[in-house]
C-alpha positions as CSV (number, residue, x, y, z in Angstrom):
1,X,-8.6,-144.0,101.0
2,X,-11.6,-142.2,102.2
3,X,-14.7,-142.1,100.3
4,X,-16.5,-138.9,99.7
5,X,-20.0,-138.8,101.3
6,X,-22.9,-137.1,99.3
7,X,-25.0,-138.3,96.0
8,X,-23.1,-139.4,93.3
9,X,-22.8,-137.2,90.2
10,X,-25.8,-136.8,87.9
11,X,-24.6,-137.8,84.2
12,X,-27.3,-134.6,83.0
13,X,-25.5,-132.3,85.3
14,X,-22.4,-133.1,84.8
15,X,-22.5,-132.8,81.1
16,X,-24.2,-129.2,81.6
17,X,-21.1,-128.0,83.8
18,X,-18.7,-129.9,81.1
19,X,-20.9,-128.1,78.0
20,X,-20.8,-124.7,79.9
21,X,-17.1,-124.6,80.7
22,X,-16.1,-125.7,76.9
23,X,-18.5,-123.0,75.3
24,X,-16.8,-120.5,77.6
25,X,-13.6,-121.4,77.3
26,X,-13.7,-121.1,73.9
27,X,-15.5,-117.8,73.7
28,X,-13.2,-116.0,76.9
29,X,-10.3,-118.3,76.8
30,X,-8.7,-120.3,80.5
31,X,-8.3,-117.1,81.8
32,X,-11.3,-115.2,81.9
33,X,-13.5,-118.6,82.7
34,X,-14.7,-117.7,85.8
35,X,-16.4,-120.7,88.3
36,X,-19.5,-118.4,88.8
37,X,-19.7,-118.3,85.0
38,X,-19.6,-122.5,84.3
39,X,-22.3,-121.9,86.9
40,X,-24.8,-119.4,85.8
41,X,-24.5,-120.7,82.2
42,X,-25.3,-124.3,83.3
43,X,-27.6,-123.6,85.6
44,X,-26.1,-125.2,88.6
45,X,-24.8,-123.6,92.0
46,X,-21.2,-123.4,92.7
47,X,-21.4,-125.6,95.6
48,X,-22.0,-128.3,93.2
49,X,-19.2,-128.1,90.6
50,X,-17.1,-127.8,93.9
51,X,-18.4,-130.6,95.1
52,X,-17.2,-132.5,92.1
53,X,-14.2,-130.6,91.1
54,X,-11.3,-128.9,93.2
55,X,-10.8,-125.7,91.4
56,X,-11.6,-124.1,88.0
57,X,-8.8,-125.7,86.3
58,X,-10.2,-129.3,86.9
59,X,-13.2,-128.6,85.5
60,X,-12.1,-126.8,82.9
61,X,-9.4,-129.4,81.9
62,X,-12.3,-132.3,82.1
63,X,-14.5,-130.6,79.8
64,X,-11.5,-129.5,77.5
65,X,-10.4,-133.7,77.2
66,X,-13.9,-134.6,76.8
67,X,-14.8,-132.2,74.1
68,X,-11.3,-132.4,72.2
69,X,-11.7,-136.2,72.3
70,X,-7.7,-136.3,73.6
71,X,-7.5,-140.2,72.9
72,X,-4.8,-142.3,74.0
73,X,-3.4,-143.9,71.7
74,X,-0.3,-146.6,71.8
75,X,1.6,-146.9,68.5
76,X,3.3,-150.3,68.7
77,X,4.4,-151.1,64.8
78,X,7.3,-153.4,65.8
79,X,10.0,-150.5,65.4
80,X,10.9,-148.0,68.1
81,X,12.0,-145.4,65.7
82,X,8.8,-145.6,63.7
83,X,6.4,-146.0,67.5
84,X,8.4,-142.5,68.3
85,X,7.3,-140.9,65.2
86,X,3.3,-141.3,65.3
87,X,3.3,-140.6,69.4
88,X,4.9,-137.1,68.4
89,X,3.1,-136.6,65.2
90,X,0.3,-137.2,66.7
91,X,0.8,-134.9,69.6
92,X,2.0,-132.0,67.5
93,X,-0.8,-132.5,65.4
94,X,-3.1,-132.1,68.5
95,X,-0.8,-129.1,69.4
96,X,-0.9,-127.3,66.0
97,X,-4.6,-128.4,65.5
98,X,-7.5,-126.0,66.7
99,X,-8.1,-127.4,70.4
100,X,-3.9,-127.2,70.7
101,X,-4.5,-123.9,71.1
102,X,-6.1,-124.1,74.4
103,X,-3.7,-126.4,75.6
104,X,-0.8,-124.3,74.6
105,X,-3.3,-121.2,76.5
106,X,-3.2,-123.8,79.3
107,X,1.1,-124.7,79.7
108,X,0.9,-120.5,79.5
109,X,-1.6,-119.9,82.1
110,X,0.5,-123.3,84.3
111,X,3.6,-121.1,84.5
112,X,2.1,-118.4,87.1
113,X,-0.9,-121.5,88.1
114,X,0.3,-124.5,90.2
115,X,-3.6,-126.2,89.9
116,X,-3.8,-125.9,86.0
117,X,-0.2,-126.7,85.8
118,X,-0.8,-129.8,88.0
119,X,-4.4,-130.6,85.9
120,X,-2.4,-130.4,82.3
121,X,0.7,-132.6,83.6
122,X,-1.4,-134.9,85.2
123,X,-4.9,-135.7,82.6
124,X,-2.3,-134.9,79.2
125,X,1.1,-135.2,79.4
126,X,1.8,-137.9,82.2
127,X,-0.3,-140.6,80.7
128,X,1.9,-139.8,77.3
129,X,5.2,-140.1,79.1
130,X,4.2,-143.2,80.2
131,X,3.0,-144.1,76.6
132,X,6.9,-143.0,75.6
133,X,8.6,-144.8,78.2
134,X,6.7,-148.0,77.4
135,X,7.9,-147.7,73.8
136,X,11.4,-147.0,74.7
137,X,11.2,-150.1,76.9
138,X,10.3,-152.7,74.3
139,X,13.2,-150.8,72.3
140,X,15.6,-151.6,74.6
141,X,13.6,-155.2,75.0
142,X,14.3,-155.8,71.4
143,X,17.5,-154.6,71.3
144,X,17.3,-151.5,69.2
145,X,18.2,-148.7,72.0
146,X,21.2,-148.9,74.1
147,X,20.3,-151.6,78.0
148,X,21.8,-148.1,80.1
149,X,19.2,-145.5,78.1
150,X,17.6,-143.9,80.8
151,X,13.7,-143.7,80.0
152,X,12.8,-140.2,81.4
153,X,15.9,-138.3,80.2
154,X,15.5,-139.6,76.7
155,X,11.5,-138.6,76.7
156,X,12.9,-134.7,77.7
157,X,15.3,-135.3,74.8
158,X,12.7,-136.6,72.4
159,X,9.9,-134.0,73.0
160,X,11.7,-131.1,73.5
161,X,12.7,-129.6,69.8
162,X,8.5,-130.1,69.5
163,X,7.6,-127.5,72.7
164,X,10.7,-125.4,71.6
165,X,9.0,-125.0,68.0
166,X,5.6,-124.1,69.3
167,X,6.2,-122.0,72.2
168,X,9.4,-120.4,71.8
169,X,10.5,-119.9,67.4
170,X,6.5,-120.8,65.9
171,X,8.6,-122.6,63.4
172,X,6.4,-125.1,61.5
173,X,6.5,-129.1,63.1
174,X,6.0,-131.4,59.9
175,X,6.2,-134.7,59.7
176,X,9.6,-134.2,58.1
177,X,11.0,-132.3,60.4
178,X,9.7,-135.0,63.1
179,X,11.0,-137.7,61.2
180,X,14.2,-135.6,60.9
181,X,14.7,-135.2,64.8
182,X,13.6,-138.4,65.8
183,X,16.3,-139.9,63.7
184,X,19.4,-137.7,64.6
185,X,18.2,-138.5,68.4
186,X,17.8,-142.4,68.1
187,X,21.0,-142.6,66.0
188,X,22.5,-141.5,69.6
189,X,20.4,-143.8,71.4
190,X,20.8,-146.9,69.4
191,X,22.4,-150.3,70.5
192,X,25.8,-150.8,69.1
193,X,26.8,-154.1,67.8
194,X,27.2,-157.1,70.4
């Protein structure tokens, strides 16, 4: 892999860029946030959040994670069922919550924006697939979900009545109605007797 030549980014500068594109995109929302603007309010030239940063969206995205504090974190209680239901009650409670609604501006924006789509998928909701196919793995490990369960199909299945909820009916996601879907679908996916 080649290495990009030039000085190494300053930790003061960076955080100005980061602060600048947060505060705007929570005053003008993704879409108005303009590159010229991250750089007139943190007092930096464009040529060096590009040099840092691909496009609008990646900067955008960085300073969005860093502000909202987007922590990873791996349930592992010793029950597949009960790992499933913090991972998605934690996510919908980021969802519902009041940085959820720049990520929900974001998936909006991603349909018509291959960059932001591509930033979103690949700082948010890649590393939490991963998080969900590790939990269904020690499931099937431990014998609680059916050896043939097919890892990426079941996380579609698992997460999808969440995104259909918040971007398509605004019904309410509580923890009972989590708890509620997360049971119908492992009943499904359980191991049958040996």
């Amino acid at each position: 892999m080649e290495k990009k030549i030039g000085r190494p980014r300053s930790l003061t500068t960076q955080k100005a860029i980061l602060a600048a594109a947060y505060q705007l995109l929570t005053e003008q929302g993704f879409k108005s946030v303009t590159v010229d603007g991250i750089s007139e309010k943190a007092g930096v030239s464009k040529a060096t959040i590009y040099k840092w940063w691909p496009n609008k969206a990646a900067v955008v995205m960085e300073a969005f994670f860093e502000a909202s504090e987007a922590v990873l974190t791996v349930p592992d209680t010793g029950s597949v069922r009960q790992d499933l239901f913090l991972q998605v009650k934690q996510l919908a409670a980021f969802l519902t919550g009041g940085d959820g609604q720049y990520m929900r501006e974001f998936i909006a924006e991603g349909q018509s924006d291959a960059k932001l789509a591509e930033e979103y998928r690949s700082r948010y909701f890649n590393p939490r697939r991963l998080i969900s196919k590790r939990i269904l793995e020690q499931g099937i490990a431990r014998g609680e979900l059916r050896p043939d369960l097919d890892p990426e199909l079941t996380i579609d299945l698992l997460f999808a009545p969440l995104f259909y909820r918040l971007l398509i009916t605004g019904e309410p996601v509580d923890s009972r109605y989590i708890e509620t879907w997360i049971g119908y679908s492992l009943e499904g996916l359980a191991a049958g007797p040996e």
